[in-house]
Structures are given as structure tokens and as C-alpha cells.
C-alpha positions in Angstrom: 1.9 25.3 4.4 -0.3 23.5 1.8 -2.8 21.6 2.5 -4.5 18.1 0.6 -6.8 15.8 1.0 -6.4 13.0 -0.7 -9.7 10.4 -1.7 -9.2 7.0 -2.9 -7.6 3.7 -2.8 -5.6 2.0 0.3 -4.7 -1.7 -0.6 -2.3 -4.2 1.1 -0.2 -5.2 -1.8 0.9 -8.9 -1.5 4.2 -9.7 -3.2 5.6 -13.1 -4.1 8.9 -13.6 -5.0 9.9 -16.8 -7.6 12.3 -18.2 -9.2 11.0 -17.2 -12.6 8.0 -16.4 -14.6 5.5 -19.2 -14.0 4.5 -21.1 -17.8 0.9 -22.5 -18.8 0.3 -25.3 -16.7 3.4 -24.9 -14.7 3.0 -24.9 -10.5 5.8 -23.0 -7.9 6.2 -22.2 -4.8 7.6 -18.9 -4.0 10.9 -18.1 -2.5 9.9 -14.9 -0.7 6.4 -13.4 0.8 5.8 -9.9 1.9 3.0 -7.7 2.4 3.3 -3.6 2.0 1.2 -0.8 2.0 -0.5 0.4 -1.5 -2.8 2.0 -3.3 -3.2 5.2 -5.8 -4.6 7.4 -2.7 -2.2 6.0 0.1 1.0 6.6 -2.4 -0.2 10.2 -3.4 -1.0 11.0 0.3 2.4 9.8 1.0 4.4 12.1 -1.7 2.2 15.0 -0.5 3.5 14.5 3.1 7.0 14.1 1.9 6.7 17.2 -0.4 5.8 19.0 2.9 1.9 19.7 2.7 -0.1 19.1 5.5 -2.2 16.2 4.0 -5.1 13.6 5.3 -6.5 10.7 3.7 -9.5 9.3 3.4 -10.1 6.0 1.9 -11.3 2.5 3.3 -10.0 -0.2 5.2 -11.0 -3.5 7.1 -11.0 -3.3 10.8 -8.0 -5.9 11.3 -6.1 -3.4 9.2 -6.5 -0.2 10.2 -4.4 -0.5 13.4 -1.4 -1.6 11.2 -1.8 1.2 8.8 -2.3 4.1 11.3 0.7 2.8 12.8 2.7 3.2 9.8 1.7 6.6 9.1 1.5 7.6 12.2 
């Protein structure tokens, strides 16, 4: 089996949905919020897992969030 290790970024990506593009001077409110998992190093360790290496990740997170995301890779 291969192996990686990945190095580098693991953001929470915060996604707003609207009703449309907001215009210069314009103020919405959103219809939808989410939050998911991002980053260049997260998404690359994630294909390499789901190509079938045998992958680790190393990258930072805050405190509050690490239990969250070793849950979801977990």
C-alpha cells in the first residue's frame, strides 16, 4: 500500500446561501448557513485515502475544533 503525508491547510469553510449576488451598497440576509470541512491539505489527504494510500495529515487547528474534525475522519 502507498503511503502520504500530507502538510498544509485545514480550514472550516463557512457557506452562506442568498437569494442573489449582493450589489454595492446593497444588505441581505441569507437563506441558508453551513459550515464544512476545507482546506488544500485536508481535501488532498482526503483523495489520497479515497484512492486507497495509507495517508496522515498534518496541519493546524483550534482546540474547539479538533474534536469535530477527528471525528469526521475518524
Amino acid at each position: 500500500m502507498k503511503r502520504a503525508l500530507v502538510i498544509g491547510s485545514i480550514n472550516i469553510d463557512r457557506v452562506y446561501e442568498l437569494e442573489h449576488i449582493v450589489r454595492p451598497g446593497e444588505t441581505v440576509s441569507s437563506r441558508k448557513y453551513r459550515t464544512a470541512w476545507g482546506g488544500k491539505g485536508l481535501n488532498q489527504a482526503i483523495a489520497l485515502s479515497r484512492g486507497g494510500a495509507e495517508t496522515a495529515l498534518a496541519g493546524c487547528v483550534g482546540a474547539a475544533e479538533l474534536e469535530a474534525l477527528v471525528a469526521v475522519c475518524a
